[in-house]
C-alpha positions in Angstrom: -26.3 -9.6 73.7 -24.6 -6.4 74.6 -22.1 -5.1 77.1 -18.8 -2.8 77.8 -15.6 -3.9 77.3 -14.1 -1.1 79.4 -15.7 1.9 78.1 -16.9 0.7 74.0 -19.6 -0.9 73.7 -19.8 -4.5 71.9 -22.8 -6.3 70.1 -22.6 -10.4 70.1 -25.6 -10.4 68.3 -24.9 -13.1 65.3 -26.3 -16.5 66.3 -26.6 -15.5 69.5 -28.8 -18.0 71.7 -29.4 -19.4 75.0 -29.5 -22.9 75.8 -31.3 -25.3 78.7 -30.7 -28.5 79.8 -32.1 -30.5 82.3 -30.2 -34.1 83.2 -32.3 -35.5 86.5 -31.6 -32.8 88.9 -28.4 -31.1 87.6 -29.8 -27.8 85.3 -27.1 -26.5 82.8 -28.3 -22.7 81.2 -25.7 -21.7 78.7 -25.6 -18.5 76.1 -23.5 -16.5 73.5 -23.2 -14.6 70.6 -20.6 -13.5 68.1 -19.7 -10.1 67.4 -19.8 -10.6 63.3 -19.9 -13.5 60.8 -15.8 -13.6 60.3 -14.2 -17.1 61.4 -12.2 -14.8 64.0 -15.0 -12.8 65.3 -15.0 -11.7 69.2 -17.4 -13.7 71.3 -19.1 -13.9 74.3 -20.5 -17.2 76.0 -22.1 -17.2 79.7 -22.5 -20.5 81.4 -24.7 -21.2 84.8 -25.4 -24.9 86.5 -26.4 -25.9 89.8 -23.4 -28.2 90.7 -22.8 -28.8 93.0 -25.9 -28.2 95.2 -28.6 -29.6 92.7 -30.6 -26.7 94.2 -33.2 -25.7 91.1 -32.1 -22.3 89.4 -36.0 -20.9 89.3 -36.6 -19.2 86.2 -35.3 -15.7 87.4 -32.4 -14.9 90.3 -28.6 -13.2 90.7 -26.1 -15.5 90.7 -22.9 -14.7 91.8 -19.1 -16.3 91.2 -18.4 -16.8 94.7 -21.5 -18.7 95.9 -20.6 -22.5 96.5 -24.4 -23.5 95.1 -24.0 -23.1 91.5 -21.4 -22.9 89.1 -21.7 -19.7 86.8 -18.8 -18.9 84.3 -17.9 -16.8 81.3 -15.5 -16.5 78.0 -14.8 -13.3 76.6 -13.0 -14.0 72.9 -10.9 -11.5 71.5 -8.3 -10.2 68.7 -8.8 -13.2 66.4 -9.9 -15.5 68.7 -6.3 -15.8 70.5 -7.3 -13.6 73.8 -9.4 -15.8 76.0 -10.6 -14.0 78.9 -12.3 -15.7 81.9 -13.7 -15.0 85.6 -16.0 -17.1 87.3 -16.5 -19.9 89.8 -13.0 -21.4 88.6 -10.9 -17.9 88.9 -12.8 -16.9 92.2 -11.0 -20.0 93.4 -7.2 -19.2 91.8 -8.0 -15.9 93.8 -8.7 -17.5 97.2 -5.4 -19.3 97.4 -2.9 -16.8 96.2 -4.7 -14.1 98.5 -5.8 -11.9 95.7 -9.3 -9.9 96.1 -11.0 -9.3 92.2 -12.1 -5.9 92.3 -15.5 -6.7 90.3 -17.3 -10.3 90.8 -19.3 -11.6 88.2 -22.9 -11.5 88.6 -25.6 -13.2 86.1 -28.9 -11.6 87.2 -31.8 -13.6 84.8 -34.6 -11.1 84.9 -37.3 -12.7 82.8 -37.7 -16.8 81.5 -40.8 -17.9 79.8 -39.2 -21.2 78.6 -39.0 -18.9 75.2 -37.0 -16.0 75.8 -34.4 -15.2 78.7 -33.8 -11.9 78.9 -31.2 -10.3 81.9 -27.6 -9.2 82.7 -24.2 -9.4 83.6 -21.1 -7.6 84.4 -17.5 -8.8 86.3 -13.7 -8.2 85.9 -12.7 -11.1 83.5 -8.9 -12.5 82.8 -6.5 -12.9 80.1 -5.8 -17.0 80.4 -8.0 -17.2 84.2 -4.5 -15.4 85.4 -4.8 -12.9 87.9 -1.6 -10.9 87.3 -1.9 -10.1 83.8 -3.9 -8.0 81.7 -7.8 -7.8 83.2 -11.1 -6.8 81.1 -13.9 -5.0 82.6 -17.2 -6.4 81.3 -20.3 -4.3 82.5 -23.4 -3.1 81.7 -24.0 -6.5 80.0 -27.6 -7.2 78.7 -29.0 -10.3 76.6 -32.6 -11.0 75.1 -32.3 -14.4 73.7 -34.1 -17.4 72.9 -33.7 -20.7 74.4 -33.3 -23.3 72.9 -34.1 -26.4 74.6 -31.7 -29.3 74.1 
């Protein structure tokens, strides 16, 4: 799993995975990686369900934050673990009632799922503490290859 913080590009290769679960009609696809084996390493950890809606996720598709049908949020992890950054479903709403447009949505596009692998990408302006008026990371040009594990 790979992407741009800003401009430098970050690995969150260690113990990286992806994860499916399937609980009646509710789907739950979650993945992450660390940046390095230290107890304070950087992370990065996607997460997509279909709550609401309970519409199936199909095994490839571009979700977006801002779409009532599915849930899809992130963490980005940083200087020792004590920076957690955040956009999604959840800040998409914060936006909506204080009037505040985010420059750079976050989009999960899952181009290939065999059941084994997921492979795809992602990219979206992501928040110190889900709070819109402080400091704001750029994620882009994310791209992951992982394998799922089915729980």
């Amino acid at each position: 799993m790979t992407c741009k913080n800003g401009w430098v590009e970050e690995n969150f290769n260690v113990g990286a995975y992806a994860s499916y679960l399937k609980v009646e009609n509710i789907e739950f696809l979650g993945m992450g990686g660390f940046e390095n084996c230290n107890d304070d390493s950087p992370t990065m950890g996607l997460f997509l369900s279909n709550q609401p809606s309970e519409k199936p996720l199909g095994s490839t598709g571009t979700f977006n934050s801002t779409n009532t049908d599915w849930e899809l949020l992130t963490t980005y992890m940083a200087r020792e673990m004590k920076e957690e950054f955040h956009p999604g479903s959840a800040v998409n709403a914060i936006a909506e009632v204080q009037g505040v447009t985010i420059q750079d949505l976050l989009v999960l596009t899952i181009t290939a799922n065999d059941g084994k692998i997921l492979e795809g990408t992602f990219s979206g302006d992501h928040y110190l503490d889900s709070d819109l008026n402080v400091t704001r990371r750029r994620i882009m040009e994310g791209n992951f290859r992982l394998r799922i594990i089915k729980e």
